[in-house]
C-alpha positions as CSV (number, residue, x, y, z in Angstrom):
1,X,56.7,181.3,24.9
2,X,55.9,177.4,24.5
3,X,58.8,176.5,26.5
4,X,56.3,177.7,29.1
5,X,53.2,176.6,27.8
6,X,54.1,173.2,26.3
7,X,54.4,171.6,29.8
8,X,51.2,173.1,31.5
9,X,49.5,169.6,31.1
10,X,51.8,167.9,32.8
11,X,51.9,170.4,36.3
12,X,48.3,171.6,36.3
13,X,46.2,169.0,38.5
14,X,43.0,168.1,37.1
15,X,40.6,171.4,37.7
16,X,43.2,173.6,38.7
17,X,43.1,177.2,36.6
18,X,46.1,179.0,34.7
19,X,45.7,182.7,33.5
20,X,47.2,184.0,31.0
21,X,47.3,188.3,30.2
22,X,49.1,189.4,27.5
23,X,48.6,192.4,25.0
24,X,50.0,189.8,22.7
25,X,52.0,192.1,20.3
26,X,54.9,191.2,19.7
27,X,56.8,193.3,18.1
28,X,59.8,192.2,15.4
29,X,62.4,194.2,17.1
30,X,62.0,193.0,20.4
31,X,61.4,189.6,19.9
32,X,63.5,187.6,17.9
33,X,61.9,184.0,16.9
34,X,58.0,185.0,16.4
35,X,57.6,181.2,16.0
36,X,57.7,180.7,19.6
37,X,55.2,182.6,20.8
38,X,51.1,181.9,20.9
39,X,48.8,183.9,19.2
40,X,45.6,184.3,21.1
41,X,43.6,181.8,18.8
42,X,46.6,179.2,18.8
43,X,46.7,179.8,22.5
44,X,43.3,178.9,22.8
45,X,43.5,176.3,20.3
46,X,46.5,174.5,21.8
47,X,45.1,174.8,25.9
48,X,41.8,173.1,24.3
49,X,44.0,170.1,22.8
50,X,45.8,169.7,26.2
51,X,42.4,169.4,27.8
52,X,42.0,172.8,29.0
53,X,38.4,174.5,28.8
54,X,38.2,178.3,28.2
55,X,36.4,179.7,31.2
56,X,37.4,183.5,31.1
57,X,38.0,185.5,27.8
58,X,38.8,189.5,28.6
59,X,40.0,192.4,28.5
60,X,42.1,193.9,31.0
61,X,43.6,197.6,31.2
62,X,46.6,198.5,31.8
63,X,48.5,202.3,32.6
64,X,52.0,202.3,31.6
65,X,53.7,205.6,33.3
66,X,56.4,206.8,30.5
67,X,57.0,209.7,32.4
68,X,55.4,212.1,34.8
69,X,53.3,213.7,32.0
70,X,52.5,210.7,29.7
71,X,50.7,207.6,29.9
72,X,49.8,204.8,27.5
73,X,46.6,202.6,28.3
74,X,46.5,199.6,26.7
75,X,44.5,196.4,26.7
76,X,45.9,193.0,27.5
77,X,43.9,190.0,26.5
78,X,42.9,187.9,29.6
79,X,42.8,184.0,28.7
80,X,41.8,181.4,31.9
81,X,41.5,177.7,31.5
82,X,40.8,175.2,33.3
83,X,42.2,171.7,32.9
84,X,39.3,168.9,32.5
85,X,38.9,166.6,35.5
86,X,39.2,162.9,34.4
């Protein structure tokens, strides 16, 4: 959420990295004020702003085990930026 994100700027040192991977769907139910939470492009968006630079954009799997006979495979999107040295 941005209570996570909105302070990245000021504890990242100039050319360190942070990664983010998320499947990015939030769903309704589970999470109760969408307003907090990034989309990809606002992620992206508000990383840039902060003096980030976008140096990784993927996709990641992964295998959730529901039980011993099903699986779900999903996606997460992998974001990495790196903040701009001065």
């Amino acid at each position: 959420p941005r209570t996570f994100v909105d302070p990245l700027p000021d504890i990242v040192h100039p050319g360190g990295v942070v990664l983010f991977v998320s499947p990015f769907s939030w769903l309704a139910e589970y999470t109760p004020d969408l307003n907090n939470w990034y989309t990809p492009a606002q992620l992206k968006d508000h990383m840039n702003a902060n003096n980030f630079d976008l140096i990784d954009d993927s996709d990641m799997p992964l295998l959730i085990r529901d039980h011993a006979r099903k699986y779900q495979l999903i996606f997460s999107n992998a974001l990495a930026f790196k903040k701009k040295k001065f």
